[in-house]
C-alpha positions as CSV (number, residue, x, y, z in Angstrom):
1,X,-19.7,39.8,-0.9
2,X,-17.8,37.3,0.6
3,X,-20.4,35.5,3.0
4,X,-23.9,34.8,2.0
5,X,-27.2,33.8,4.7
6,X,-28.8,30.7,3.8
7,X,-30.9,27.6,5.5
8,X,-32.6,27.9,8.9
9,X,-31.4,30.2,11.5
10,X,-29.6,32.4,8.7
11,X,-26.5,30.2,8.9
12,X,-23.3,31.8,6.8
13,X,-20.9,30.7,4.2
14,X,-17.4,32.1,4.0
15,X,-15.7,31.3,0.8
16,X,-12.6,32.8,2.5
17,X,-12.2,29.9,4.8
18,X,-13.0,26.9,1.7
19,X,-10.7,24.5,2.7
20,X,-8.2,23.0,0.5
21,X,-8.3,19.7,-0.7
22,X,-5.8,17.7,1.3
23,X,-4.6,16.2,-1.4
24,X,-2.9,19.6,-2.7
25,X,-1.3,19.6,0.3
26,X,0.5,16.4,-0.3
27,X,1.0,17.6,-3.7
28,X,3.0,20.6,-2.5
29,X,4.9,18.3,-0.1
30,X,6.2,16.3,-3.0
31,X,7.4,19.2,-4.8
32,X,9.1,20.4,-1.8
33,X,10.6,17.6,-0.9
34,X,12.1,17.0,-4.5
35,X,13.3,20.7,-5.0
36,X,15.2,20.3,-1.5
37,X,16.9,17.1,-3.7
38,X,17.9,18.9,-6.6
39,X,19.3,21.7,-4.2
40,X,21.3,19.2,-2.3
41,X,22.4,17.6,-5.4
42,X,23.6,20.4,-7.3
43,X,25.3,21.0,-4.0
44,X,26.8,18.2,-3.0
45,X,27.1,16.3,-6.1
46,X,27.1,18.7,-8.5
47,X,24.2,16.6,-10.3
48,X,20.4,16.9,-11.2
49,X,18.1,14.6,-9.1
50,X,15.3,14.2,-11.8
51,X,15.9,15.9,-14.7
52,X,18.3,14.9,-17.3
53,X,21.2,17.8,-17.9
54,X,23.6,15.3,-20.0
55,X,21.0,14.8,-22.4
56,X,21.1,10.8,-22.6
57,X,17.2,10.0,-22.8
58,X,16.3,12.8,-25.1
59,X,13.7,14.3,-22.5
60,X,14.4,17.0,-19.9
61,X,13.5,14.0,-17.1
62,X,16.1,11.7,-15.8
63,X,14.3,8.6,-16.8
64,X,16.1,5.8,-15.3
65,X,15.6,7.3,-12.1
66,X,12.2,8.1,-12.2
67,X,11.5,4.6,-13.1
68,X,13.3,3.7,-10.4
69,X,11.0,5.6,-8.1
70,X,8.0,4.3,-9.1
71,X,8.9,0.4,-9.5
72,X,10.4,1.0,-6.1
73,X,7.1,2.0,-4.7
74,X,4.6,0.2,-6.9
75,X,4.3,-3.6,-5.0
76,X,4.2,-2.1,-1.4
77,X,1.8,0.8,-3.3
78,X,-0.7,-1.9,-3.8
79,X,-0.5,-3.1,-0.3
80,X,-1.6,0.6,0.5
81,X,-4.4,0.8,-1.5
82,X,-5.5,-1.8,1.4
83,X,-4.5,-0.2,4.1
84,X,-6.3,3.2,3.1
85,X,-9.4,1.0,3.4
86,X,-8.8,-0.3,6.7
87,X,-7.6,3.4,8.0
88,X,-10.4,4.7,6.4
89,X,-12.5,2.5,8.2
90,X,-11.3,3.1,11.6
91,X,-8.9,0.0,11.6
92,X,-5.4,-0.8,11.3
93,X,-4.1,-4.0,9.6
94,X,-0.8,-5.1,11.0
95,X,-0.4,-7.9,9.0
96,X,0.1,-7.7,5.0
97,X,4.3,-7.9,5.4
98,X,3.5,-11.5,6.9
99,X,0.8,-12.2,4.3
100,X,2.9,-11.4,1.4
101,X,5.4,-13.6,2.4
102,X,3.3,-16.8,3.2
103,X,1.6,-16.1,0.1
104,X,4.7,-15.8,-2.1
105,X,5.9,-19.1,-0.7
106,X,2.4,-21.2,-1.4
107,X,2.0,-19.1,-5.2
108,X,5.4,-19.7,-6.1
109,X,5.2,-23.4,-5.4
110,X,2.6,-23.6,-7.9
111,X,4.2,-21.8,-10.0
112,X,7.0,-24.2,-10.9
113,X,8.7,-25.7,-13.7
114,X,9.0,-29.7,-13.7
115,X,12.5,-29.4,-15.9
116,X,15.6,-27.0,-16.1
117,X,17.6,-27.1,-18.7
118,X,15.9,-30.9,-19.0
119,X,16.8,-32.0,-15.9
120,X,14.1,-32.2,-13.1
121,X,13.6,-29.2,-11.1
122,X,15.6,-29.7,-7.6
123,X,13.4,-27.1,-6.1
124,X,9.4,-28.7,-6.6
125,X,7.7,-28.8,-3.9
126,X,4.6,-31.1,-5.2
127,X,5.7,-34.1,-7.6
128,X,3.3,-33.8,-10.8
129,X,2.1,-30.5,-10.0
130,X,4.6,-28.5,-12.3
131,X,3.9,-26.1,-15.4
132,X,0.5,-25.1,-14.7
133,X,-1.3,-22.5,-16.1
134,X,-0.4,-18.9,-14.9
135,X,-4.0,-18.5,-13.9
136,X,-3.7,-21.5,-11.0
137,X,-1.0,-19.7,-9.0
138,X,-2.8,-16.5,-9.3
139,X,-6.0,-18.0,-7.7
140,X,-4.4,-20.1,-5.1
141,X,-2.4,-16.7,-4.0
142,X,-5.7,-14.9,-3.8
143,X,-7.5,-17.4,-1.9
144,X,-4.4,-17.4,0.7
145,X,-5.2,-14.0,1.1
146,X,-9.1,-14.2,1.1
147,X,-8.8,-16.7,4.2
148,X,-6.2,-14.4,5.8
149,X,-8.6,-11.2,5.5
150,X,-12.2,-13.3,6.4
151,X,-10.0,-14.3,9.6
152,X,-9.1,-10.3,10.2
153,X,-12.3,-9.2,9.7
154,X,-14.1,-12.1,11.7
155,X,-12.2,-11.6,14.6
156,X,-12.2,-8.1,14.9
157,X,-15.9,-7.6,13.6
158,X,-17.7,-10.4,15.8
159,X,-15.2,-11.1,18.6
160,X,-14.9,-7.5,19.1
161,X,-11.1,-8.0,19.3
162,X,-9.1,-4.5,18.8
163,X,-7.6,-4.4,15.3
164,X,-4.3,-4.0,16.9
165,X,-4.6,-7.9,18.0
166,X,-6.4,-9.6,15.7
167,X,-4.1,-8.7,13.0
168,X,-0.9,-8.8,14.8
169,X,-1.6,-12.6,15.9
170,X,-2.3,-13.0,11.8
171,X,0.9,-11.8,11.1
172,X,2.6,-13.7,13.6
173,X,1.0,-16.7,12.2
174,X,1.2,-15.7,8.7
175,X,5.0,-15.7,9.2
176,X,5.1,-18.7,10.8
177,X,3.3,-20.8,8.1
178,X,5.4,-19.1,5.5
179,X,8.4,-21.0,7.4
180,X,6.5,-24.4,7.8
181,X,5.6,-24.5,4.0
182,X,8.9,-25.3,2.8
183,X,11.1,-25.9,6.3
184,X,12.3,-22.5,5.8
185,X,13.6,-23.3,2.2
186,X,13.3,-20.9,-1.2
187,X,11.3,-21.8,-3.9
188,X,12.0,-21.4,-7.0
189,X,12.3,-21.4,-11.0
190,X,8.8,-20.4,-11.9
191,X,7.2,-20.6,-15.3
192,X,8.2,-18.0,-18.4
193,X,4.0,-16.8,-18.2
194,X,4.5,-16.4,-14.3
195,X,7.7,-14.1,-14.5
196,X,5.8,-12.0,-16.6
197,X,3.5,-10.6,-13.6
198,X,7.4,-8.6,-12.4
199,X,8.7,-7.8,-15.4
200,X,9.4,-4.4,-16.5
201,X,7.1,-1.8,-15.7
202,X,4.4,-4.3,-15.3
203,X,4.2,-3.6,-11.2
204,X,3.9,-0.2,-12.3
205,X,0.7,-0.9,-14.5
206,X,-0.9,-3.2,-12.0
207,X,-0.6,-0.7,-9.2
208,X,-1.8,2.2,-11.5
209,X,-5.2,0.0,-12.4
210,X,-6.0,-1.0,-8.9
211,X,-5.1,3.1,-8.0
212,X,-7.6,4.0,-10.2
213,X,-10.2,0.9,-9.5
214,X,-10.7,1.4,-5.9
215,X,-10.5,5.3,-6.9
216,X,-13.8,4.8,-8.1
217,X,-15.4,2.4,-5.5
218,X,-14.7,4.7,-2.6
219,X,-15.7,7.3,-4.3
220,X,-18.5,6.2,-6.2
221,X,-19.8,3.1,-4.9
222,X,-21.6,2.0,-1.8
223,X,-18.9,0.3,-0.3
224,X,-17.4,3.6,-0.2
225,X,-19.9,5.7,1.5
226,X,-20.5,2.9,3.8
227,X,-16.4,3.0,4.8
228,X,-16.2,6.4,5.2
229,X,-19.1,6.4,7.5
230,X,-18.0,3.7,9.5
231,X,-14.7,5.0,10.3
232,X,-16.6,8.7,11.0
233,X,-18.6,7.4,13.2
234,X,-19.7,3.3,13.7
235,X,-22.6,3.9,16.3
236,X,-24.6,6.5,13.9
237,X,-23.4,4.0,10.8
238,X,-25.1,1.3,12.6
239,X,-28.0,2.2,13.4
240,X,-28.9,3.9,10.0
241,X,-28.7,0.6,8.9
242,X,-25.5,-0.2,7.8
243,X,-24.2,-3.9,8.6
244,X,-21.4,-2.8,10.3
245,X,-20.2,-6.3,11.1
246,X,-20.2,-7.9,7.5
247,X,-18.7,-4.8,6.2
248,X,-15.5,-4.6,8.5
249,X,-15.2,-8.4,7.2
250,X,-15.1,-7.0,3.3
251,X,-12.8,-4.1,3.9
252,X,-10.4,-6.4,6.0
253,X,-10.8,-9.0,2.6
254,X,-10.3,-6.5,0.4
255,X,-6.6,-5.5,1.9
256,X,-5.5,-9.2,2.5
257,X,-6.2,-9.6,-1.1
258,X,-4.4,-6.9,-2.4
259,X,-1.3,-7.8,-0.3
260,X,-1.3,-11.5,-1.2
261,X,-1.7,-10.0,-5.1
262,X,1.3,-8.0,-4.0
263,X,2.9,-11.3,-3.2
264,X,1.9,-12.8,-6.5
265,X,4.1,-9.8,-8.3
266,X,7.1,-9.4,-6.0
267,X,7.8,-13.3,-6.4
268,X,7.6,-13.2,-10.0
269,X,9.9,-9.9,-10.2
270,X,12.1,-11.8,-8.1
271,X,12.0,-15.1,-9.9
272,X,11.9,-16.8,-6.2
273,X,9.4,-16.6,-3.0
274,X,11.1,-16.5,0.6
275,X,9.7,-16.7,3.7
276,X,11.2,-13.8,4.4
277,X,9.7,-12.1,1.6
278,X,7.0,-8.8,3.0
279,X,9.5,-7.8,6.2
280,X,8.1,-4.3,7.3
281,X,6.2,-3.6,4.3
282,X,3.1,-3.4,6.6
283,X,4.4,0.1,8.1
284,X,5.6,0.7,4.6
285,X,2.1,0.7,3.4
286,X,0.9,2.7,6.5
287,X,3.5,5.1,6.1
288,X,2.2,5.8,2.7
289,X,-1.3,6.0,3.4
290,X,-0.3,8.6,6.5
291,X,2.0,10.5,4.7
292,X,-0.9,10.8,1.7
293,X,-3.3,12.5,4.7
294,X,-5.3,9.2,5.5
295,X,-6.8,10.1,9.1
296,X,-5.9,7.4,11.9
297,X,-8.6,8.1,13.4
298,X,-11.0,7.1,10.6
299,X,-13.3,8.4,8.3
300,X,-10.5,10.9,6.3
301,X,-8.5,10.2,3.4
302,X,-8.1,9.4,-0.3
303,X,-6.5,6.7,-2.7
304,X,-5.5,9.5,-4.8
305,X,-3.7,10.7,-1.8
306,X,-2.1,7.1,-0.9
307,X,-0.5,7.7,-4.8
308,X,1.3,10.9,-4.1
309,X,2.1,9.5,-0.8
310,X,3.8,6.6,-1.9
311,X,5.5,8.7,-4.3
312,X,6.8,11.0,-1.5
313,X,8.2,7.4,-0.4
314,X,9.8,6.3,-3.5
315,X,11.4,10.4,-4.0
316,X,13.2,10.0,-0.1
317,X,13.9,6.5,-0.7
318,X,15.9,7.6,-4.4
319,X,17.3,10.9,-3.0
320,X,18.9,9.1,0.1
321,X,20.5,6.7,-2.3
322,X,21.3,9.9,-4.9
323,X,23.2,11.3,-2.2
324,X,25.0,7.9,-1.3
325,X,23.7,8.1,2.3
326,X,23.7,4.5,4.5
327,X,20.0,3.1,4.5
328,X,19.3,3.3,8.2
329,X,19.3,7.0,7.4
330,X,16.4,5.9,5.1
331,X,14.3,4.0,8.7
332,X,15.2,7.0,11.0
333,X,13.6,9.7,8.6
334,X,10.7,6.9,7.8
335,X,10.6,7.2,11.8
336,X,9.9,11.0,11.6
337,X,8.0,11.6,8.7
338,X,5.2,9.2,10.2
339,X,5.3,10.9,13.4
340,X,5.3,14.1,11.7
341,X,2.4,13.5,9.7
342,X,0.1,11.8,12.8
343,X,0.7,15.4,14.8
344,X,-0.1,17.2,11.1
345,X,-3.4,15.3,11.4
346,X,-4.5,15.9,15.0
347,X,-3.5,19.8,14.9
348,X,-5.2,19.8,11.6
349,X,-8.5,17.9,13.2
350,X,-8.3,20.5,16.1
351,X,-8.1,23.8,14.0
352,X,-11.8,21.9,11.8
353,X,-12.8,21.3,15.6
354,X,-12.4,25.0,16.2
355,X,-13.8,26.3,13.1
356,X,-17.0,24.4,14.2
C-alpha cells in the first residue's frame, strides 16, 4: 500500500511523492557539472580534471587541484555561512565585500611588526603599537564587524528600512572608511603568529569548523528554529512570541562577524590588507548560498547546502581556468547560474504550492 489514512478528516500520505532533500539535488549538480569537466578535458586537452592519470601524488585524485578548489572557495565560504542566515531569514546583506575590506585594513594595522630586517617598519600605522599578541588583531577585527552587523540589524529591524538599503549604505560606508584608514595606502608586514591564520590549508579548516558549528545551531538550537520561522513567515513568528526585532539584530551580527573573520584570514594569507580587499565577494557569497538551494524568499535552505554550493563555485571557477578560458567567461556564467538557480527556486515553490 502505497498511501495510508491518518489524523482528522482521514487525511493521506503518499510515500510516492516524499520529496527529496534539496540538498541531493545540489549534490547531483556537482557531479554533473564536474563530469561535463572531465569530458571537455579529455576533449580538448586531452587531460583529467580531478583525478590523477600520471600518477604524481600516489592517489587516483589530482590533489593540487582539488586543493586549489577548496582554498579558492574557503574565505568567501565563510562569508556564506552568513549570508545563509540572513537568506534564511528573509533578508539580504549587501555588504560583507565592503566589511572585509575595512576590516582587513584596521586588523592588519594591528597586526604589525615594529622592525624588518632591524630596521623600523616603514609601513606602521600607530607608533608603539607594534608586535602584539595575535589575539589583539583578532578581537579588534571582530568588534569592526560586531558594530558593522548591530548597525544592519538596527536599521533594518527598528527603522523598518528594507535590507536592500540598510546594507547597501553599510557597504558604501564600509568601503569608504577602509580608504580613510590609511589615505588609501596598504598595510603591511604582519607578525609570524598572524600569517599563520592564511597559511596552508588553514582557511580550509576554519571554514570546515564554522560549516559544521552553525550546522548545528540552525539545526539544533533556538536560534535556528526562530530563523527559519521568521523568514517563513514574520507576522505568525511574532505573535507566537518570538522577538522578531532583537533577533534580525543577531542574525545580521552574526554575518558581519563572520565576514570581518573572513577579513582576518584573507589579510594574513595575503601578508597585506588593501582597501580594496572584499570587491564582489558579497554576490560571491550569495551566489553560493543560491546555488546550494537557499530560498530568497526566506525560510528554505541549509549550511550543508551552502558547502556543496560553494564547492559547485570553486569546480567552475578551476574548470574555466583548466580549460585556459579568459575570466570574464568566469562573471558571465556567475551571471547565469544565479539566475538559473532563482527561477529553479520559484518553479520549484510553485510545483510544493500545487501539491498543496
Amino acid at each position: 500500500m502505497s498511501k495510508a489514512s491518518h489524523g482528522i478528516g482521514g487525511l493521506t500520505y503518499d510515500d510516492k511523492k516524499k520529496a527529496r532533500a534539496p540538498e541531493w539535488n545540489v549534490f547531483i549538480a556537482l557531479v554533473l557539472i564536474v563530469v561535463i569537466f572531465e569530458g571537455l578535458g579529455a576533449l580538448l586537452m586531452h587531460q583529467s580534471f580531478l583525478f590523477d592519470t600520471a600518477d604524481r601524488y600516489g592517489s587516483i585524485f589530482n590533489e593540487a587541484r582539488l586543493k586549489i578548489i577548496i582554498l579558492q572557495v574557503s574565505i568567501i565560504g565563510i562569508i556564506a555561512l552568513g549570508s545563509t542566515q540572513v537568506i534564511i531569514l528573509g533578508g539580504i546583506d549587501l555588504s560583507p565585500g565592503s566589511v572585509v575590506g575595512a576590516t582587513a585594513m584596521i586588523a592588519m594595522s594591528f597586526a604589525q611588526v615594529a622592525e624588518i630586517n632591524g630596521l623600523a617598519n616603514p609601513k606602521l600605522m600607530f607608533d608603539g603599537i607594534a608586535d602584539l599578541p595575535v589575539i589583539v588583531p583578532i578581537l579588534v577585527g571582530l568588534f569592526c564587524g560586531l558594530i558593522a552587523g548591530l548597525i544592519n540589524g538596527a536599521l533594518i529591524a527598528y527603522t523598518r528600512i528594507p535590507p536592500f538599503i540598510a546594507t547597501l549604505g553599510m557597504m558604501v560606508f564600509a568601503r569608504g572608511a577602509a580608504k580613510w584608514w590609511s589615505k588609501g595606502q596598504p598595510i603591511s608586514f604582519p607578525t609570524e603568529s598572524y600569517t599563520t591564520l592564511g597559511k596552508g590549508m588553514t582557511p580550509v579548516f576554519i571554514f570546515i569548523a564554522l560549516a559544521v558549528l552553525c550546522h548545528l545551531v540552525l539545526k539544533y538550537t533556538v536560534y535556528g528554529k526562530h530563523t527559519y520561522a521568521i523568514g517563513s513567515n514574520e507576522q505568525a513568528s511574532r505573535m507566537s512570541g518570538i522577538k522578531v526585532e532583537k533577533h534580525k539584530v543577531m542574525v545580521y551580527t552574526i554575518a558581519s562577524m563572520l565576514a570581518a573573520l573572513a577579513a582576518i584570514v584573507l589579510s594574513s594569507k595575503n601578508l597585506t590588507a588593501q582597501a580594496g580587499m572584499g570587491t564582489m565577494y558579497e554576490l560571491d557569497a550569495i551566489a553560493m548560498t543560491v546555488i546550494g538551494g537557499v530560498s530568497l524568499s526566506g525560510g528554505r535552505g541549509s549550511i550543508l547546502g551552502t558547502v556543496l554550493g560553494s564547492l559547485i563555485f570553486g569546480v567552475i571557477i578551476s574548470g574555466f581556468t583548466f580549460l585556459k578560458l579568459d575570466a570574464y567567461y568566469q562573471e558571465m556564467v556567475k551571471g547565469v547560474i544565479i539566475v538559473g538557480a532563482v527561477v529553479l527556486d520559484q518553479f520549484r515553490q510553485q510545483r510544493n504550492a500545487a501539491r498543496m
